[in-house]
Backbone bond lengths (Angstrom), bond angles and torsions (degrees), N, CA, C in turn:
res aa  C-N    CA-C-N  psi(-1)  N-CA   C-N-CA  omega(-1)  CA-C   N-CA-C  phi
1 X - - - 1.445 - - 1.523 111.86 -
2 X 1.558 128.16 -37.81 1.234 132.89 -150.20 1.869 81.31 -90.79
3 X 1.137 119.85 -47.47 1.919 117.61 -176.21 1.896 100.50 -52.25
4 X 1.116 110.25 -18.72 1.823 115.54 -165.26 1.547 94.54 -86.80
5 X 1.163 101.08 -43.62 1.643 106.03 -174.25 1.446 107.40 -63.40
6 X 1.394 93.33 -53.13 1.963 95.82 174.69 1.081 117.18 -47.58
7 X 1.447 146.50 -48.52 1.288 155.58 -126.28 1.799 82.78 -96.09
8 X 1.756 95.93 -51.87 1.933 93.60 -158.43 1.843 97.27 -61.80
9 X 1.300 114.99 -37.66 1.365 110.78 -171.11 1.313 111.70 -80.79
10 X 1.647 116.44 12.27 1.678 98.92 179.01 1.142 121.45 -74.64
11 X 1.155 138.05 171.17 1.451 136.61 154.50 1.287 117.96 -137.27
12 X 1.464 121.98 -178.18 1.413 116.01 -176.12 1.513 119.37 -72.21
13 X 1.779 112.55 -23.13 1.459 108.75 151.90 1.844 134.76 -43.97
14 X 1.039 133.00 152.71 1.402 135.69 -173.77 1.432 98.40 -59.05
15 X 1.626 122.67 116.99 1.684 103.61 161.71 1.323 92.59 -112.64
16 X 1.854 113.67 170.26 1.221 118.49 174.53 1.594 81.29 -140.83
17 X 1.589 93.68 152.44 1.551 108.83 166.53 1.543 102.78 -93.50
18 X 1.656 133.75 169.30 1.190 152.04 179.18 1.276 78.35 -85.40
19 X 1.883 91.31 140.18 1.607 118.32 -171.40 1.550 97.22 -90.62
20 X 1.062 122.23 34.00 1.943 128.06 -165.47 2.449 78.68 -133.44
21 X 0.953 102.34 -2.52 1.496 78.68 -158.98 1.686 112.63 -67.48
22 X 1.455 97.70 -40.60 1.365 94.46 -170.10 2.024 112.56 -95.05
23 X 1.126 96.29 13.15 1.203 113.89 170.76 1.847 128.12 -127.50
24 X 0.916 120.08 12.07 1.413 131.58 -129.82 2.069 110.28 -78.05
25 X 1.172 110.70 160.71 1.015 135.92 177.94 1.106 111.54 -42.02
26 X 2.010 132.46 146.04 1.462 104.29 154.02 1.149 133.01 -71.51
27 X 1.628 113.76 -10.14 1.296 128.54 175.09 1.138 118.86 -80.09
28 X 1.733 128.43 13.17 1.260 129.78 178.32 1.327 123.56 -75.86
29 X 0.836 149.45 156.45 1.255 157.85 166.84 1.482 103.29 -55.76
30 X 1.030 130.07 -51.46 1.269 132.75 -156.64 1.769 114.73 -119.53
31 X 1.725 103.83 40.37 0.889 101.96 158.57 1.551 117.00 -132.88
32 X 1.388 107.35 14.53 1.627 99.68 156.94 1.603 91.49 -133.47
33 X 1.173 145.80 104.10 0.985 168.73 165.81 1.677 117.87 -39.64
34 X 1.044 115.86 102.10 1.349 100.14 -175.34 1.854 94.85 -149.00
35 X 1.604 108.85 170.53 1.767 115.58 -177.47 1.433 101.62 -66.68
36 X 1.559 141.87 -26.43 1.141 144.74 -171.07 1.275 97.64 -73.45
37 X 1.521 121.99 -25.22 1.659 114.61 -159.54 1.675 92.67 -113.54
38 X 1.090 122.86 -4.81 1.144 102.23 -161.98 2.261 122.61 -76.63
39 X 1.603 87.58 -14.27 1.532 99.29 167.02 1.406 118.32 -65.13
40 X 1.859 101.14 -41.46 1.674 104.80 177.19 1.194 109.36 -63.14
41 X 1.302 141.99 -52.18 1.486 152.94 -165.85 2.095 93.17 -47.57
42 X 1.381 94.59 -76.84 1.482 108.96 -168.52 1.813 89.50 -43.63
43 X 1.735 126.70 -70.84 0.837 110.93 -160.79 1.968 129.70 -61.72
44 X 1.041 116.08 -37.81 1.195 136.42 178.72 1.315 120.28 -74.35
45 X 1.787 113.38 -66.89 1.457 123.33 -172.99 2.008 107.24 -57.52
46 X 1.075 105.38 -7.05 1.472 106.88 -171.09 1.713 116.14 -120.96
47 X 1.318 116.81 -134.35 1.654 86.97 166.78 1.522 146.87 -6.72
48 X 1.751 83.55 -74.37 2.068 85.21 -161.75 1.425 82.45 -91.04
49 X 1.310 139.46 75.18 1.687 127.33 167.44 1.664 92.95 -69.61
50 X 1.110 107.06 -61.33 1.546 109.13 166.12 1.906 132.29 -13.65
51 X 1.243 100.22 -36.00 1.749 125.38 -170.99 1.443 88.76 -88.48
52 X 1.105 133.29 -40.09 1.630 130.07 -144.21 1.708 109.76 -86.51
53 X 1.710 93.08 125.36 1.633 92.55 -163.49 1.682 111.19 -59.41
54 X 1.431 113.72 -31.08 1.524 113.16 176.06 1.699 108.80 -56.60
55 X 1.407 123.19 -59.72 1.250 120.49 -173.32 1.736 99.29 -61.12
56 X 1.094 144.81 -34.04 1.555 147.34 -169.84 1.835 88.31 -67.27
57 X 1.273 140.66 -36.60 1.683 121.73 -167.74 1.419 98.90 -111.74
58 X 1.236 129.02 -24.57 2.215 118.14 140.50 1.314 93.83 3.36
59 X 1.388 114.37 144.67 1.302 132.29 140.08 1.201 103.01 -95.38
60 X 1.340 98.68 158.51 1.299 137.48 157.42 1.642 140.58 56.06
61 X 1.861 123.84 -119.40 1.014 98.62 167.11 1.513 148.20 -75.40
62 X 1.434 100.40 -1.07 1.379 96.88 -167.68 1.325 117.72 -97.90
63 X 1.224 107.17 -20.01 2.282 129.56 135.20 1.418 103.25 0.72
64 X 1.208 104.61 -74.76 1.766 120.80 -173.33 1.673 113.13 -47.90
65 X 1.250 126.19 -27.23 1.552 131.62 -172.18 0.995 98.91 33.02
């Protein structure tokens, strides 16, 4: 579902998904899925994964994208 979402929000600008996506945190946003989460997912898990306070206390390598 979350690759479907990507696709509709791509554009011809560079997107990157959060390097947590296809592996992700329990503290992710986007691993219990719900309509409350679904702004965080779009907003965070995609572009600004970078901005997102969960991905900011991640350890380590996958931080780096």
């Amino acid at each position: 579902m979350l690759k479907k979402i990507h696709a509709l929000h791509t554009t011809k600008t560079e997107n990157k998904l959060c390097p947590y996506i296809e592996n992700p945190s329990k503290s992710c946003y986007c691993t219990s899925l719900n309509s409350m989460k679904i702004l965080l997912v779009v907003e965070y898990c995609m572009n600004n994964y970078y901005k997102c306070p969960i991905f900011q206390k991640l350890p380590g390598e996958q931080r780096r994208g």
